[in-house]
N, CA, C and O atoms as a printed pandas DataFrame, in Angstrom:
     atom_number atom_name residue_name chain_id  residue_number  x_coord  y_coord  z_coord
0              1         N          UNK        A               1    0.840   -1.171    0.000
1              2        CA          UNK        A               1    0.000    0.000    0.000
2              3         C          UNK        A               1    0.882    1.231    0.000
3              4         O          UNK        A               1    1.816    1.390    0.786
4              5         N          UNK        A               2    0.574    1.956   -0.793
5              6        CA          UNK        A               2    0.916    3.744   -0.779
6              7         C          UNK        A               2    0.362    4.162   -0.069
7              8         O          UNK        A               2   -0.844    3.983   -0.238
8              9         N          UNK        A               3    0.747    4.961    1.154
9             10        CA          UNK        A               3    0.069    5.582    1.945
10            11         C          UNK        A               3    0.766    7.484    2.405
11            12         O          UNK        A               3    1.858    7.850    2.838
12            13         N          UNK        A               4   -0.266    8.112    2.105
13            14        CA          UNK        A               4    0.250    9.371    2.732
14            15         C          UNK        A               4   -0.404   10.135    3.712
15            16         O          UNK        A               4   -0.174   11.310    3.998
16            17         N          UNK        A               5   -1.622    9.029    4.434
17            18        CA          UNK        A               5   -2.543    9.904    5.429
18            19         C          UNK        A               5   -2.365    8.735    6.554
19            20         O          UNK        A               5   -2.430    7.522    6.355
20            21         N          UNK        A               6   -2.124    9.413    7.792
21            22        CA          UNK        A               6   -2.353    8.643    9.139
22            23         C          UNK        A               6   -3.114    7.287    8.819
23            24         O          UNK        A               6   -2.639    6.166    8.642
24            25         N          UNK        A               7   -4.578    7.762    8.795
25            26        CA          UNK        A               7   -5.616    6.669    9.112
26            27         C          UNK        A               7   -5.349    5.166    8.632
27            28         O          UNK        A               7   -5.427    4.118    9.274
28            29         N          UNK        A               8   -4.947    5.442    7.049
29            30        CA          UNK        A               8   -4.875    4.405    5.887
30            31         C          UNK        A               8   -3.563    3.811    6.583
31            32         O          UNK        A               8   -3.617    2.613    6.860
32            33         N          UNK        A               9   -2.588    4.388    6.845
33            34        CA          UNK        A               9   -1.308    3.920    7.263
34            35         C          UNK        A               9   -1.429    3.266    8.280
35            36         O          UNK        A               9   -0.554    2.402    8.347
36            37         N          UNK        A              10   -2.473    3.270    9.557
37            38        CA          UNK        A              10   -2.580    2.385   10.761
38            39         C          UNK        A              10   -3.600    1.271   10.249
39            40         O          UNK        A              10   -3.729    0.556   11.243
40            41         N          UNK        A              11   -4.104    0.932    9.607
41            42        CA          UNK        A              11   -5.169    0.439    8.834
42            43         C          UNK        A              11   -4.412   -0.791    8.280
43            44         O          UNK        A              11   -4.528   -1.975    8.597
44            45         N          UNK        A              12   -3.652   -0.233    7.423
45            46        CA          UNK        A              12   -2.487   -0.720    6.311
46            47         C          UNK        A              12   -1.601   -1.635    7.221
47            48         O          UNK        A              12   -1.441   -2.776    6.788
48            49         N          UNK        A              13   -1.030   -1.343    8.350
49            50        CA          UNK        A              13   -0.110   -1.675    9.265
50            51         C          UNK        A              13   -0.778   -2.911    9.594
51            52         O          UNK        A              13   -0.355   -3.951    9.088
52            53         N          UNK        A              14   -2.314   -2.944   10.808
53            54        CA          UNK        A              14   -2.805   -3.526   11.546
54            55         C          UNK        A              14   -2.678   -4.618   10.960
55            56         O          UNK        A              14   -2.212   -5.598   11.541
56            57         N          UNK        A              15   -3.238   -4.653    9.171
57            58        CA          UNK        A              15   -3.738   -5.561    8.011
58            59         C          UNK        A              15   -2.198   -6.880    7.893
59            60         O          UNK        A              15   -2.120   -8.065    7.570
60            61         N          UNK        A              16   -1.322   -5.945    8.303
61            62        CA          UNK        A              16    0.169   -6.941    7.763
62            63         C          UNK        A              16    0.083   -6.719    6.461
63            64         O          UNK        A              16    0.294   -7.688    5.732
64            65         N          UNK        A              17   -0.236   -5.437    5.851
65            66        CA          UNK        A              17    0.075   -4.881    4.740
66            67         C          UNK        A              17    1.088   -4.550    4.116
67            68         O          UNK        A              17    1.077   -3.319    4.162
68            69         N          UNK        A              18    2.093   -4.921    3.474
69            70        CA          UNK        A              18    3.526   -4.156    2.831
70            71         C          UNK        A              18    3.304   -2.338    2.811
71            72         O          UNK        A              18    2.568   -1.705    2.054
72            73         N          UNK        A              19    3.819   -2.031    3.438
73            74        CA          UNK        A              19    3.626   -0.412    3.293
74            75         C          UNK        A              19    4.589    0.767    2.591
75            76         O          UNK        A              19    5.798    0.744    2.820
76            77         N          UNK        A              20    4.155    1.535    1.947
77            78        CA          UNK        A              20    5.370    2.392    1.377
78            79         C          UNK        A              20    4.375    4.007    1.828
79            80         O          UNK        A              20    3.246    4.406    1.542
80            81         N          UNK        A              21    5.397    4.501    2.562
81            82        CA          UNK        A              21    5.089    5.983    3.282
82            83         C          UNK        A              21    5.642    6.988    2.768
83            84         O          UNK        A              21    6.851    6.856    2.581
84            85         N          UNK        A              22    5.121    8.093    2.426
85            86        CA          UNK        A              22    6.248    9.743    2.237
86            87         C          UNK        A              22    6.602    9.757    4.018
87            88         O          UNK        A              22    6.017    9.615    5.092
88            89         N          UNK        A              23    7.959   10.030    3.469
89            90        CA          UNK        A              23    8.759   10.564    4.430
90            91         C          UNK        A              23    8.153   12.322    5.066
91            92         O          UNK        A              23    8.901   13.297    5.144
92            93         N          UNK        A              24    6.994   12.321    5.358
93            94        CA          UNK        A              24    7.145   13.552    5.532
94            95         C          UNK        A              24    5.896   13.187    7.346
95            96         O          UNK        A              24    5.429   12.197    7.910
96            97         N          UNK        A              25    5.894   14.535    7.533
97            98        CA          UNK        A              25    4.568   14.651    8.493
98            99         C          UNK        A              25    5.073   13.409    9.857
99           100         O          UNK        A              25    6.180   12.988   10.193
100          101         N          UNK        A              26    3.716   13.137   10.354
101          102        CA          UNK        A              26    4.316   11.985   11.335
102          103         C          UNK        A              26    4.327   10.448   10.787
103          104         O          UNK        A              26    4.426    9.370   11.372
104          105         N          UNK        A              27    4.186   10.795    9.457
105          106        CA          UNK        A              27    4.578    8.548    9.434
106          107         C          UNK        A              27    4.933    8.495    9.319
107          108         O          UNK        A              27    4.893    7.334    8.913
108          109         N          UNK        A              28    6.646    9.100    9.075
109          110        CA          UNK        A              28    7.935    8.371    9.835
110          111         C          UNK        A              28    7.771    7.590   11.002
111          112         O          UNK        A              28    7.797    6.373   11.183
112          113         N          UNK        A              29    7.561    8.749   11.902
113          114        CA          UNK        A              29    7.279    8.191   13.387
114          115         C          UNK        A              29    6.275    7.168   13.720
115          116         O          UNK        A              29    6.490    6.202   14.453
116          117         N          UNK        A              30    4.878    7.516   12.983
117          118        CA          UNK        A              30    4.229    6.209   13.426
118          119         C          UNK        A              30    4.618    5.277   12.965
119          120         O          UNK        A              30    4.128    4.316   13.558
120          121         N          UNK        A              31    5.538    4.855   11.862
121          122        CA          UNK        A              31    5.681    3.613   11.364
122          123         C          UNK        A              31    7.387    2.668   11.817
123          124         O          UNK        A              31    7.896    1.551   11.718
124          125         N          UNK        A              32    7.631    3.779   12.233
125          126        CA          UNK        A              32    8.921    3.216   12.504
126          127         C          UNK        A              32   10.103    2.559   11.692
127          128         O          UNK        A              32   10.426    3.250   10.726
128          129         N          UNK        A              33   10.755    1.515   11.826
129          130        CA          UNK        A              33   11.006    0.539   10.737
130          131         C          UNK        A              33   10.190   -0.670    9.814
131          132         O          UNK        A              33   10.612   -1.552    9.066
132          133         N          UNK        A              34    8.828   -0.265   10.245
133          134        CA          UNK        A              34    7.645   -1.416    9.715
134          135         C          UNK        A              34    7.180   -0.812    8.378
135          136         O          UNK        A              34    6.158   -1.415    8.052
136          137         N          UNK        A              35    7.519    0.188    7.404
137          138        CA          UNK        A              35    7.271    0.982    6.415
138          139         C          UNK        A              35    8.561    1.613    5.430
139          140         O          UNK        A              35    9.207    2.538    5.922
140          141         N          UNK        A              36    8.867    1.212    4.306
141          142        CA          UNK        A              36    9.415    1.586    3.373
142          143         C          UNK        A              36    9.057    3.150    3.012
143          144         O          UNK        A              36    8.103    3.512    2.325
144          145         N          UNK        A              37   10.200    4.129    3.732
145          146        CA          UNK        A              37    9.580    4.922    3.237
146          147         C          UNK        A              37   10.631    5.785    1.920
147          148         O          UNK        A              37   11.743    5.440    1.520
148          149         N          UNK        A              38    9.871    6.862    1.529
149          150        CA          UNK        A              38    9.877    7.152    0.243
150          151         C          UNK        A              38   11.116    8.728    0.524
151          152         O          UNK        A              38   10.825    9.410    1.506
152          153         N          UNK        A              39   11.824    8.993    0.051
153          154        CA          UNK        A              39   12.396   10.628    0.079
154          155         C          UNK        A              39   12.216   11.639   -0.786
155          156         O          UNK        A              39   13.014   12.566   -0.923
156          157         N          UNK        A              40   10.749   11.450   -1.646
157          158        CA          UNK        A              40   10.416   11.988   -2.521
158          159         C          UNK        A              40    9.280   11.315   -2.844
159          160         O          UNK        A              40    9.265   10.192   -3.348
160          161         N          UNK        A              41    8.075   12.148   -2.495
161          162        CA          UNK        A              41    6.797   11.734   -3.368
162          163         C          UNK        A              41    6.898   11.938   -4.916
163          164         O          UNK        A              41    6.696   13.051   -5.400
164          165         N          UNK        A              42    7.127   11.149   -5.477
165          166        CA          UNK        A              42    7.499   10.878   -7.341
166          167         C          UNK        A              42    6.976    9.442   -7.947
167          168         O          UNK        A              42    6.892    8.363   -7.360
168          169         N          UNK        A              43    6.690    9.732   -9.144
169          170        CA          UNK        A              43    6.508    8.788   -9.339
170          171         C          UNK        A              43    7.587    7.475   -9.296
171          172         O          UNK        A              43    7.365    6.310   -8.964
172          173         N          UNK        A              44    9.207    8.306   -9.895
173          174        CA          UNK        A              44   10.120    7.449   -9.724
174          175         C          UNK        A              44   10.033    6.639   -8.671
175          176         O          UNK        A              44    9.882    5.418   -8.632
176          177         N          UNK        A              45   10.214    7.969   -7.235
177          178        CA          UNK        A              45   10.035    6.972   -5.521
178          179         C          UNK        A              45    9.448    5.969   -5.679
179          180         O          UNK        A              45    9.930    4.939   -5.207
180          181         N          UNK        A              46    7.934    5.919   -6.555
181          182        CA          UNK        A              46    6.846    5.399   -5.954
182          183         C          UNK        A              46    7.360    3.798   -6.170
183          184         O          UNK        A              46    7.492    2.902   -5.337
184          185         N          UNK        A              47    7.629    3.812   -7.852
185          186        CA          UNK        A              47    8.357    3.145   -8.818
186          187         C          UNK        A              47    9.409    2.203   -8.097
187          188         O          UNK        A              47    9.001    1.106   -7.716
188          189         N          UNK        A              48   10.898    2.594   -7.856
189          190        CA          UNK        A              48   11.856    2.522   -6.991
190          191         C          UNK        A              48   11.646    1.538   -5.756
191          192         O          UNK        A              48   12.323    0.545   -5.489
192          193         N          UNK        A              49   10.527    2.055   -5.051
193          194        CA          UNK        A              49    9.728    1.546   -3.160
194          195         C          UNK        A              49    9.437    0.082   -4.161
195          196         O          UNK        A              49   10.131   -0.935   -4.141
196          197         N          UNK        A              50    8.277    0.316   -4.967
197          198        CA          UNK        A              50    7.878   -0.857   -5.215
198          199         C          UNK        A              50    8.160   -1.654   -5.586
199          200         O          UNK        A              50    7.733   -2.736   -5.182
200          201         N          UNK        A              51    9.156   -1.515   -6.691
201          202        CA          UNK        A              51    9.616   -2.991   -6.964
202          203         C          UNK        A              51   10.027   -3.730   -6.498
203          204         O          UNK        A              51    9.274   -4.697   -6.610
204          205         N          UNK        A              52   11.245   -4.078   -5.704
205          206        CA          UNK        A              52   11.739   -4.798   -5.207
206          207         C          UNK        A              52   10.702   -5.360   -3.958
207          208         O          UNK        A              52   10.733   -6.558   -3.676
208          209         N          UNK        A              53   10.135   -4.786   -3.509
209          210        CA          UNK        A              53    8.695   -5.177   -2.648
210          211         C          UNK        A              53    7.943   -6.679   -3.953
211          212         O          UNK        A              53    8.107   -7.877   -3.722
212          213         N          UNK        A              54    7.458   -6.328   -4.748
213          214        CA          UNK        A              54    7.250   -7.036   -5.704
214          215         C          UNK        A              54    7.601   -8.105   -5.947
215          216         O          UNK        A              54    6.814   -9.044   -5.824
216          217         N          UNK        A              55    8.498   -8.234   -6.238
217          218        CA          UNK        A              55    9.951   -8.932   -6.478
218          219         C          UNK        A              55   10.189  -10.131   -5.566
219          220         O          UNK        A              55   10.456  -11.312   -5.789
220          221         N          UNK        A              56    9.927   -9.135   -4.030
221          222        CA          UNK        A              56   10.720   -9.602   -2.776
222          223         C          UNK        A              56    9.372  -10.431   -1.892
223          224         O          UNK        A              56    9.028   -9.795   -0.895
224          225         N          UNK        A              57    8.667  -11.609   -2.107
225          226        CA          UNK        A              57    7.934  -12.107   -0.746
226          227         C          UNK        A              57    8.370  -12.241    0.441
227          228         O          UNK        A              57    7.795  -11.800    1.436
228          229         N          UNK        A              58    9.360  -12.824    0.438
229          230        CA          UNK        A              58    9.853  -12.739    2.104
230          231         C          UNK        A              58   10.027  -11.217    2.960
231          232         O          UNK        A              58    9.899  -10.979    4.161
232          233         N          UNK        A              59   10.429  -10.162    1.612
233          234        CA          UNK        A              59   10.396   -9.031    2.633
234          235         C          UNK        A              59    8.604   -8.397    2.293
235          236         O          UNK        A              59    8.208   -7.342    2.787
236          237         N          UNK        A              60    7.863   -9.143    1.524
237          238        CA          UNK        A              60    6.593   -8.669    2.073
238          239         C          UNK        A              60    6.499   -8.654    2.987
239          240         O          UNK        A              60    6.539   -7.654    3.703
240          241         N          UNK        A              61    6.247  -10.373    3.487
241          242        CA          UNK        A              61    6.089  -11.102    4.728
242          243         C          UNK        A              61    6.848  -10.125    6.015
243          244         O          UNK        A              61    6.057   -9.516    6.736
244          245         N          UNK        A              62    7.835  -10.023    6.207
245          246        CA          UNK        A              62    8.884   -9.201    6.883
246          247         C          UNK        A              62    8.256   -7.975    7.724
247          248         O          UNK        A              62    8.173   -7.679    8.916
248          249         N          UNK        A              63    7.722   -7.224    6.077
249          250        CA          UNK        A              63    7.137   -5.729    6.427
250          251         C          UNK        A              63    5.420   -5.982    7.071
251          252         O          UNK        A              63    4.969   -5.281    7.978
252          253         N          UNK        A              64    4.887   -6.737    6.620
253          254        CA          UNK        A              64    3.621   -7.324    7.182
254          255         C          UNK        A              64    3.924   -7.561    8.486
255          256         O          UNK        A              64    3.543   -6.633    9.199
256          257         N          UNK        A              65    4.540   -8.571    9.165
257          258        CA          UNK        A              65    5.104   -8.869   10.507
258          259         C          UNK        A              65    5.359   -7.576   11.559
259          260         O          UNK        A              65    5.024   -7.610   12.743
260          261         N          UNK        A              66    6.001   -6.451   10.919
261          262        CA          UNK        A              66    6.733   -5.572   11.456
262          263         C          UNK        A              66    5.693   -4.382   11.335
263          264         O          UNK        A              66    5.799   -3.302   11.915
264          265         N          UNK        A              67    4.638   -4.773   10.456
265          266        CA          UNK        A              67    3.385   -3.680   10.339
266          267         C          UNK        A              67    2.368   -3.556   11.109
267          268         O          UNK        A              67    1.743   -2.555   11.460
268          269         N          UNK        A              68    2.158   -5.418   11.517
269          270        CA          UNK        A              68    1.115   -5.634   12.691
270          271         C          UNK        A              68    1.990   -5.143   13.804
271          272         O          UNK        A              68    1.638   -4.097   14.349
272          273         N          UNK        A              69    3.205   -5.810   14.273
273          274        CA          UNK        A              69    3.446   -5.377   15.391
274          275         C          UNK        A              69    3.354   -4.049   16.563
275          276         O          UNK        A              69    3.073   -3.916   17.754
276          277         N          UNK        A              70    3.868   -3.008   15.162
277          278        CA          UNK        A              70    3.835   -1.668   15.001
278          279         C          UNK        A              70    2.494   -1.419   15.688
279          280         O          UNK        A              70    2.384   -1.308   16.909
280          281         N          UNK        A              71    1.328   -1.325   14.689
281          282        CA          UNK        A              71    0.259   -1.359   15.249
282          283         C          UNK        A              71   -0.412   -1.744   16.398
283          284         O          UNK        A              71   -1.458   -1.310   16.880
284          285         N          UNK        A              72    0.325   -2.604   16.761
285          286        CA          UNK        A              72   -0.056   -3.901   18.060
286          287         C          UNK        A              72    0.477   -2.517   19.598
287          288         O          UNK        A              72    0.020   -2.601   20.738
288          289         N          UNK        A              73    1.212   -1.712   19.260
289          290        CA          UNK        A              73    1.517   -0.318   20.002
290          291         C          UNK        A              73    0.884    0.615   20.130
291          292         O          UNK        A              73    0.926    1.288   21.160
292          293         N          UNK        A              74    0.029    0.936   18.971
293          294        CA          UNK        A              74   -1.145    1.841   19.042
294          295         C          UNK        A              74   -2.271    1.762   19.893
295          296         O          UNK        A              74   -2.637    2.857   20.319
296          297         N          UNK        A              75   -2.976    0.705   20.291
297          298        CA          UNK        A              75   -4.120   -0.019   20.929
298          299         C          UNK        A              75   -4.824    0.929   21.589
299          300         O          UNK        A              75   -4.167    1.881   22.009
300          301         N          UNK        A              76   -6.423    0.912   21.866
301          302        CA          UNK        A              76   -6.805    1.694   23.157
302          303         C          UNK        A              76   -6.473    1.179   23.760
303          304         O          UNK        A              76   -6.215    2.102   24.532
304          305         N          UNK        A              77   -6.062    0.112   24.410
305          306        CA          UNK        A              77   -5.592   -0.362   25.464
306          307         C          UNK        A              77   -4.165    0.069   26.308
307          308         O          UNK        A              77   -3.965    0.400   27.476
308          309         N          UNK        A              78   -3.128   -0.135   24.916
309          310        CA          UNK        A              78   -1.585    1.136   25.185
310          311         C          UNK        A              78   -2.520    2.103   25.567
311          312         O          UNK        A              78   -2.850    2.187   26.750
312          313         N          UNK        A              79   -3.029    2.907   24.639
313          314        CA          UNK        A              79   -3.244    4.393   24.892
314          315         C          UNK        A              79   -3.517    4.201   26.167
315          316         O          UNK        A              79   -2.430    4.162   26.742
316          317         N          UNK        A              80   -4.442    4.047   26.984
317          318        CA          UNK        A              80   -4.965    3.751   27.940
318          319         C          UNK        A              80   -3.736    3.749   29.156
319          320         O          UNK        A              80   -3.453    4.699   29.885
320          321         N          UNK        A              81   -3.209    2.626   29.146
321          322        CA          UNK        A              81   -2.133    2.299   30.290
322          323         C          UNK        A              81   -1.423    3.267   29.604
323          324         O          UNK        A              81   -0.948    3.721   30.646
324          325         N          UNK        A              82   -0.831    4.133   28.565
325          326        CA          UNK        A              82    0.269    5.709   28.644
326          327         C          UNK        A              82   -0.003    6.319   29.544
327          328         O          UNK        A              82    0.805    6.591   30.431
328          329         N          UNK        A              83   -1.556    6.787   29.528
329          330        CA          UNK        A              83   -2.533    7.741   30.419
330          331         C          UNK        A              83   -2.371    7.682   32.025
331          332         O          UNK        A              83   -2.098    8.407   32.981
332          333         N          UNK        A              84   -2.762    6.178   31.663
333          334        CA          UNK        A              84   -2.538    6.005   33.523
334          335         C          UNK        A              84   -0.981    6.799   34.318
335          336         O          UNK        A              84   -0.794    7.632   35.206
336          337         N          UNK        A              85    0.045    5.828   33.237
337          338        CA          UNK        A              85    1.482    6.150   33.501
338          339         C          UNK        A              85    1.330    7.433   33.899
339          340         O          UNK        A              85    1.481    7.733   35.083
340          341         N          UNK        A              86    1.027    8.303   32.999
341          342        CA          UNK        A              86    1.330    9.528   32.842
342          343         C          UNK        A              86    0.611   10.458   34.498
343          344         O          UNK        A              86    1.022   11.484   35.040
344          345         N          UNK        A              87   -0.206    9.817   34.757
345          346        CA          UNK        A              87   -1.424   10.536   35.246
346          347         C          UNK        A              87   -0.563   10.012   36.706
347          348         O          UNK        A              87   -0.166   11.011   37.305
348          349         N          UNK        A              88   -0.262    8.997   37.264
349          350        CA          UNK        A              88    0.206    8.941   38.128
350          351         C          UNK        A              88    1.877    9.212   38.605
351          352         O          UNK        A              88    2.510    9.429   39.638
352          353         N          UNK        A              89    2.070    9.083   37.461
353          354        CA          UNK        A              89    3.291   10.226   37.716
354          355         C          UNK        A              89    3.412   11.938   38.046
355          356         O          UNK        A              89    4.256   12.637   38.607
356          357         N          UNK        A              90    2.382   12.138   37.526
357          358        CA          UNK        A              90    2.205   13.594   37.679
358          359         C          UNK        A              90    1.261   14.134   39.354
359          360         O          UNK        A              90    1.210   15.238   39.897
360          361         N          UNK        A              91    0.814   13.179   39.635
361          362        CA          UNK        A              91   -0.014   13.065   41.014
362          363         C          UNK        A              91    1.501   12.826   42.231
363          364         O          UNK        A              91    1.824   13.289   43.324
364          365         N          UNK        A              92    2.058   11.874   41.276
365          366        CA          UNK        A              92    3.343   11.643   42.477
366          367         C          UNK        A              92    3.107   10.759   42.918
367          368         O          UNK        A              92    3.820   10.307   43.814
């Protein structure tokens, strides 16, 4: 998947989707190393990202693995226990 908006990109991830991201905004960060990302939205980039993805099943598989996991961090449930962390640290 090409992705250049949050939503699709956690979506994409959860799925064990092969992912290819613009380097820009926060999906660097949300994706971590679980996303091929791009240093130029182009078609070349787009071109370039994909093939060897193509090409490559095991590093589908790879980026799928590393896409759920990723995701597997997001959870309401994380969110949730951050909050707490946070909340009782700040109480003391």
């Amino acid at each position: 998947m090409l992705a250049k908006g949050g939503d699709a990109v956690g979506d994409a991830l959860a799925a064990g989707v092969p992912t290819v991201i613009s380097d820009i905004s926060s999906l660097p960060e949300v994706c971590g190393d679980a996303a091929v990302r791009l240093p130029e939205l182009s078609a070349a980039a787009v071109a370039a990202a994909l093939e060897p993805l193509l090409r490559d099943p095991a590093r589908r598989q790879e980026l799928g693995a590393r896409g759920r996991a990723r995701a597997a961090q997001f959870s309401s449930a994380a969110a949730a226990a951050g909050h707490l962390r946070v909340y009782r640290r700040a109480l003391g």
